[in-house]
C-alpha positions as CSV (number, residue, x, y, z in Angstrom):
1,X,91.3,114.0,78.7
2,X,87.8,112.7,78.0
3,X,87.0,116.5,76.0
4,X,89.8,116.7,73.5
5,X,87.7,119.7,72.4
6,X,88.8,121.9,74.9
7,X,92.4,121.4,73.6
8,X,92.9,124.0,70.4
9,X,93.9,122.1,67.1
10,X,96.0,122.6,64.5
11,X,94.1,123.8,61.2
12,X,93.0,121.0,58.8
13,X,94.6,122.8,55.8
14,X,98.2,122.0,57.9
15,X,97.6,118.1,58.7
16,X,99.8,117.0,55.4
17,X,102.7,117.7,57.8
18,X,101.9,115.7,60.0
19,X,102.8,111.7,59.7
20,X,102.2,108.9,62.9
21,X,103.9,105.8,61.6
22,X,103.0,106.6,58.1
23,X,99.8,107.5,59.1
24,X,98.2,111.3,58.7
25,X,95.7,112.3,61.6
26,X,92.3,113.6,61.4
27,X,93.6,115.9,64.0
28,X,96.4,117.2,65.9
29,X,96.4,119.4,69.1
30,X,98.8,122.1,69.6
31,X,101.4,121.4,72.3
32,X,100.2,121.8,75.5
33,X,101.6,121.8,78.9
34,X,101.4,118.8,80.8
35,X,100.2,120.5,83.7
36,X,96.9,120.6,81.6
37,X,96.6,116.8,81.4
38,X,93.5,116.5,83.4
39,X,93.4,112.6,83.4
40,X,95.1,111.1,86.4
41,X,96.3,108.1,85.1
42,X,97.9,110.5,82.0
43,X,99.5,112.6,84.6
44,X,100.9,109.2,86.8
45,X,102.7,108.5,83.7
46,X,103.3,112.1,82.6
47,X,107.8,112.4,82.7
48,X,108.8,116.1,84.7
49,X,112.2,115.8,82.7
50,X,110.8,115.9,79.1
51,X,108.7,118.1,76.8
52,X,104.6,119.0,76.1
53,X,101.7,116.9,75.3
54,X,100.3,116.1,72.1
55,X,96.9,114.2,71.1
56,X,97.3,112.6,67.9
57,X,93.4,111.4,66.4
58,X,93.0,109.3,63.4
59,X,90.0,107.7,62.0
60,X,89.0,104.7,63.6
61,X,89.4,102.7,60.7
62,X,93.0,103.2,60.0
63,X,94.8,103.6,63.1
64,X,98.2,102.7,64.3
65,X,99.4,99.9,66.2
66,X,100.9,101.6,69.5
67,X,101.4,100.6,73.1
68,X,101.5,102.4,76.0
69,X,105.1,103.8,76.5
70,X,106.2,102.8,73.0
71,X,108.1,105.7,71.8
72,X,109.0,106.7,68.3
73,X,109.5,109.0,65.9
74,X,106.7,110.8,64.3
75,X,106.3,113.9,61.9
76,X,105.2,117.2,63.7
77,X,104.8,120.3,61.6
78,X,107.2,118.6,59.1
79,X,109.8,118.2,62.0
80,X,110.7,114.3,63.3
81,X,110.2,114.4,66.8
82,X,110.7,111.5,69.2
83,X,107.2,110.9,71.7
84,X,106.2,108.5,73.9
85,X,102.6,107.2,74.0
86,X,101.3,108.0,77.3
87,X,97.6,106.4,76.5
88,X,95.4,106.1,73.6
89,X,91.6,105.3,73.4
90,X,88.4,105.0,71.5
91,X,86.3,108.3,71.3
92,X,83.8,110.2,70.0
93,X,85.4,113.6,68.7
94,X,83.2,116.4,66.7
95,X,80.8,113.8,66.0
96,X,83.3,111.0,64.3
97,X,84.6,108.0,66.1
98,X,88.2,107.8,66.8
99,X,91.2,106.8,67.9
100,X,93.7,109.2,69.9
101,X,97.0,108.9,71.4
102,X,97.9,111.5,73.7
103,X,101.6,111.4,73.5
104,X,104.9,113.3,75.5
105,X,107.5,114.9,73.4
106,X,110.6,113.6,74.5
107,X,113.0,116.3,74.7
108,X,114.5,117.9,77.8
109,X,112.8,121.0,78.7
């Protein structure tokens, strides 16, 4: 999970509908399965019963205040969707510093 880059994002243009406790992202991946995960310690925590992953990025100056497995409901492609943070961190991603959550989308599959 250390190369968000290999993940493919949504477009910049499209980040208005996107909201993470009031928050808008710098970036968003698309959905990916959580076979992908790569991290062991994502894939420990990783639920078989619900839905994809998602890495939420934000500037490292305005972040949200998250937990590991808080869940919530955030705004994905203007649709409220319930996720549960799996793990979030400090990075370095396209040359800016910040913060991701990579979160599970809590839906049965």
């Amino acid at each position: 999970m250390n190369n968000l880059e290999q993940f493919p994002c949504y477009d910049h243009s499209v980040l208005e509908d996107f909201s993470f406790q009031a928050i808008k992202p710098v970036s968003v991946t698309i959905p990916y399965d959580k076979a992908l995960s790569g991290n062991k310690l994502i894939k420990k925590k990783v639920n078989g019963e619900h839905g994809k992953l998602v890495v939420y990025s934000f500037n490292h100056d305005n972040t949200p205040r998250v937990n590991e497995d808080d869940v919530f409901t955030v705004e994905l492609s203007k649709e409220k969707t319930e996720v549960k943070v799996l793990y979030s961190y400090n990075h370095i991603f396209k040359g800016h510093r910040v913060y991701s959550c990579v979160c599970q989308i809590q839906e049965n599959v």
